[in-house]
KEBALUM-777958 format. One record per residue (C-alpha): residue in one letter; x, y, z. Coordinates in steps of 0.25 Angstrom, whole numbers, padded with zeros to 4 digits, always signed. Each point is the difference from the previous one (the first is absolute). Layout:
! KEBALUM-777958
aXYZ;...
This chain:
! KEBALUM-777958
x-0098+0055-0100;x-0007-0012-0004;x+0000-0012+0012;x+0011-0011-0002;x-0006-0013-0005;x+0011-0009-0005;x+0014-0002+0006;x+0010+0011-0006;x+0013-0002-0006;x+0012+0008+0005;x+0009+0004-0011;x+0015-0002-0001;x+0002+0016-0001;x-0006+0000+0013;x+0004-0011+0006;x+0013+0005-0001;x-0002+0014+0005;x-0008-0006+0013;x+0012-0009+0002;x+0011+0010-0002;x-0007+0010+0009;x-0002-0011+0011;x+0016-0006-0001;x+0003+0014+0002;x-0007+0005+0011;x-0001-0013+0008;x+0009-0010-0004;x-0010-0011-0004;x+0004-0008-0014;x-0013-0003-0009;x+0005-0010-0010;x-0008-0002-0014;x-0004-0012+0003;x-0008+0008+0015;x-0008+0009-0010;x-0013-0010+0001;x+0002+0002+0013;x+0001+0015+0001;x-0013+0001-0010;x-0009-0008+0009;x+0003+0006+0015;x-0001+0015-0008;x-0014-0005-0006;x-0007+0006+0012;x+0007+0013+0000;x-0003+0003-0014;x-0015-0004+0003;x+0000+0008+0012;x+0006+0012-0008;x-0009-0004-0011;x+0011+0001-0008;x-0005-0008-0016;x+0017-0003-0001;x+0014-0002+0005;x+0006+0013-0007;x-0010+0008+0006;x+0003-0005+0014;x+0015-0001-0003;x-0002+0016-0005;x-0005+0002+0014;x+0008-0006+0009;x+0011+0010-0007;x-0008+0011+0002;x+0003+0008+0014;x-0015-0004+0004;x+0003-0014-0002;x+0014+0002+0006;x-0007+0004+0013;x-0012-0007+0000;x+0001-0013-0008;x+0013-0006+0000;x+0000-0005+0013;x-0014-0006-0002;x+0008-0009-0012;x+0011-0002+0007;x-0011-0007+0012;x-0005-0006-0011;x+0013-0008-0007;x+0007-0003+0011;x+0001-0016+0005;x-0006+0001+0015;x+0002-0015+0002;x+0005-0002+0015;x-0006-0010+0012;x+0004-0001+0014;x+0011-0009+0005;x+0004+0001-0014;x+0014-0008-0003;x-0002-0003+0015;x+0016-0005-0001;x+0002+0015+0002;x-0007+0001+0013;x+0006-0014+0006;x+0015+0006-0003;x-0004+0013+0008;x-0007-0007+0013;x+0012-0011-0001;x+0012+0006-0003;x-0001+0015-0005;x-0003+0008+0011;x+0005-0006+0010;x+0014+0001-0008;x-0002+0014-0004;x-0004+0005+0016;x+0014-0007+0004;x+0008+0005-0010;x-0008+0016+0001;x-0004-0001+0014;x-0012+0007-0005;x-0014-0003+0006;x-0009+0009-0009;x+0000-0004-0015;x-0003+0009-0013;x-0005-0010-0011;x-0006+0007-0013;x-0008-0008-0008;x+0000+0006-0015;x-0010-0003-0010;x-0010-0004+0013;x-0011-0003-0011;x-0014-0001+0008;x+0006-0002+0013;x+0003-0016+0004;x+0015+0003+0000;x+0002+0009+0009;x-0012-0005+0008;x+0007-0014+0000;x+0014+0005+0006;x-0006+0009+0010;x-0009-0013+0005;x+0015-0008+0000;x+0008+0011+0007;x-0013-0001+0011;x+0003-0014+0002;x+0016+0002+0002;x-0003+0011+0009;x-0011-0009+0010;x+0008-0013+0000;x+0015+0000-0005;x+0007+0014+0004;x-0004+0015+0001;x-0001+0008-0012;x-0008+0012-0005;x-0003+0005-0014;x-0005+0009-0009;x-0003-0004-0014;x-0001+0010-0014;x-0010-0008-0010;x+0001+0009-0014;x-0008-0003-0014;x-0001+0010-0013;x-0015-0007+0002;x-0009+0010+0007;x-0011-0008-0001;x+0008-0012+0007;x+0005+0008+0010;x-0014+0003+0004;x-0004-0014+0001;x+0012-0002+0008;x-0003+0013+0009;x-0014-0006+0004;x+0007-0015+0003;x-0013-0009-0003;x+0001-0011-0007;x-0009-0009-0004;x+0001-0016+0005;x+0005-0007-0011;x+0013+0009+0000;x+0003-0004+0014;x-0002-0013+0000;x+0016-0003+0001;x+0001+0007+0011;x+0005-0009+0012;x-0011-0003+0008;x+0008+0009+0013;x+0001+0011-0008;x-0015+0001-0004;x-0005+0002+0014;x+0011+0010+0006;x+0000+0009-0012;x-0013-0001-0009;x-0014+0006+0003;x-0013-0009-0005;x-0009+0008-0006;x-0014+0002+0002;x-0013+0004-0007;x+0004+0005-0015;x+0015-0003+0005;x-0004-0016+0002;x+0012-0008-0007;x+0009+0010+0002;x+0009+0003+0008;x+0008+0013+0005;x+0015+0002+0005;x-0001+0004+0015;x+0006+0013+0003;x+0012-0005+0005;x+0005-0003-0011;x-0004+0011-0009;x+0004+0009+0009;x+0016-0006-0002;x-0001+0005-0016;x+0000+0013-0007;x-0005-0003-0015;x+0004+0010-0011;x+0000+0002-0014;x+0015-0001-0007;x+0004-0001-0013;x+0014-0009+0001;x+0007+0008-0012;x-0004+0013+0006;x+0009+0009+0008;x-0006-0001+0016;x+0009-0010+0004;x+0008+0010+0006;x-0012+0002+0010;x-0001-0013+0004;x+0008-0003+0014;x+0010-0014+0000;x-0004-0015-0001;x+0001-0012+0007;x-0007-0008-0008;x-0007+0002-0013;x-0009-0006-0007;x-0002-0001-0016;x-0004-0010-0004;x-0005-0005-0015;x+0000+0015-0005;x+0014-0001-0007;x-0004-0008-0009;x-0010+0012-0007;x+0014+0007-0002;x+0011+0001-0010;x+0014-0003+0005;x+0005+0013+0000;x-0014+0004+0010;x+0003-0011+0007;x+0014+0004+0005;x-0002+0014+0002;x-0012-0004+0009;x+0009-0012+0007;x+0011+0012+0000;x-0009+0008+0009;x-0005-0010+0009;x+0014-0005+0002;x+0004+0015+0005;x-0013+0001+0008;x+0003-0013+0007;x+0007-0001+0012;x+0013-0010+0001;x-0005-0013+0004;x-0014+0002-0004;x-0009-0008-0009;x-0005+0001-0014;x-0012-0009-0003;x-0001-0001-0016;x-0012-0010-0008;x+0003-0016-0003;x+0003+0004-0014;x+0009+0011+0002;x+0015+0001+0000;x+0012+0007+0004;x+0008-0006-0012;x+0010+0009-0007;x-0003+0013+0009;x+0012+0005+0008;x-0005+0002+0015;x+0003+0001+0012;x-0008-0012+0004;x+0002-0016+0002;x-0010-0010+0000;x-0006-0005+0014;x-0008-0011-0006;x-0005+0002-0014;x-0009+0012-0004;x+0005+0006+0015;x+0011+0009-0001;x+0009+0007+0011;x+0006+0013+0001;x+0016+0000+0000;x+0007+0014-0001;x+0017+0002-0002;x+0005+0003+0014;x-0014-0007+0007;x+0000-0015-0004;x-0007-0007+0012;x+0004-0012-0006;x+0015-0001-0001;x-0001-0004-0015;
């Protein structure tokens, strides 16, 4: 097959088949107007398959070869990885302040279960583990484990070996940065690497959120999802709420994105402060209401 040259132009037809398949099987929406998009971030795979066209990359993602080796590779490829630490830090302010020294008083537990779902390349997860640290040393006892999930395998990697470079840690409070970063050295100089303590508090997996594992997954006291609704459909969106609602325990938390709502879903949550959510059940309702 001849090298690739110019950018290529994904078809219609194949548009279409690439977003049925993807809405289908992982829940994410591709618009019309995302089919730019789409063809620029699979530009590499095609070049690395050395594939001359869309149809003939399309024909094998179809194929069982493709099925098992390729499609994981495009979904890598066209998903939105943006995440920082401390992001929406409103988040991690409610927890240290109000959350879960609410949550311990009205549980009486003193080991939490927090899942963190659509992890991305690790700063989430990483950011609530280094919070719960704090807690823990200067406000009130508590223990944790943490569940950090991604369809990304190439994410989760990144996230697995926890070194970032400067740039992305620079909001990092300045106390944070010396208890829980390593400085690099040598071919590692301006980065930095998660100590162990806090890697060692999160287990990161692979999980697809419109797949059928949730019921391996144990029960919540917090989750985190946040700005990954917003790649779903409504109908996604509630069956995915309608899980993590089951999997969260009453009184629990659920984190959703700025720009995501809870409006017009029938749930068995009310709002603590906007995007933060709390678990009420029939029979269970902690807060009298």
């Amino acid at each position: 097959m001849s090298g690739l040259g110019n950018t290529i132009c994904l078809e219609e037809y194949d548009y279409m088949r690439l977003s049925r398949f993807i809405i289908s099987q992982y829940g994410i929406k591709l618009t019309a107007n995302k089919k730019t998009m789409v063809e620029c971030r699979l530009q590499k795979r095609l070049k690395h398959l050395q594939y001359d066209n869309f149809k003939e990359y399309v024909d094998f993602i179809f194929s069982p070869q493709g099925i098992r080796d390729e499609v994981d590779m495009m979904i890598d490829a066209i998903s939105t990885n943006k995440t920082d630490f401390f992001r929406e830090p409103v988040h991690f302010d409610f927890l240290t302040n109000h959350g879960i020294k609410d949550y311990v008083s009205l549980t009486g537990k003193s080991r939490l279960n927090i899942w963190s779902a659509g992890c991305s390349s690790g700063e989430e997860p990483f950011t609530i583990a280094m919070v719960l640290k704090e807690y823990a040393a200067t406000k009130q006892f508590i223990d944790f484990d943490i569940l950090a999930t991604d369809i990304s395998d190439s994410v989760l990697q990144h996230a697995l070996v926890g070194i970032y470079t400067e740039d992305k840690i620079s909001v990092i409070p300045p106390q944070y940065k010396s208890k829980y970063l390593l400085r690099g050295k040598n071919g590692y100089k301006n980065k930095v690497r998660i100590n162990s303590e806090i890697r060692n508090k999160i287990e990161f997996r692979k999980f697809n959120l419109l797949g059928t594992g949730y019921s391996e997954l144990d029960k919540f006291d917090i989750i985190f999802c946040r700005n990954v609704m917003i790649y779903f459909d409504r109908l996604t969106q509630k069956l995915i709420l309608d899980h993590f609602c089951n999997l969260l325990n009453p009184g629990g938390y659920l984190f959703l994105g700025h720009s995501e709502s809870l409006t017009g879903f029938d749930l068995p949550l009310r709002q603590s402060i906007p995007t933060v959510f709390t678990k009420i059940t029939d029979g269970f309702n902690l807060w009298g209401i």
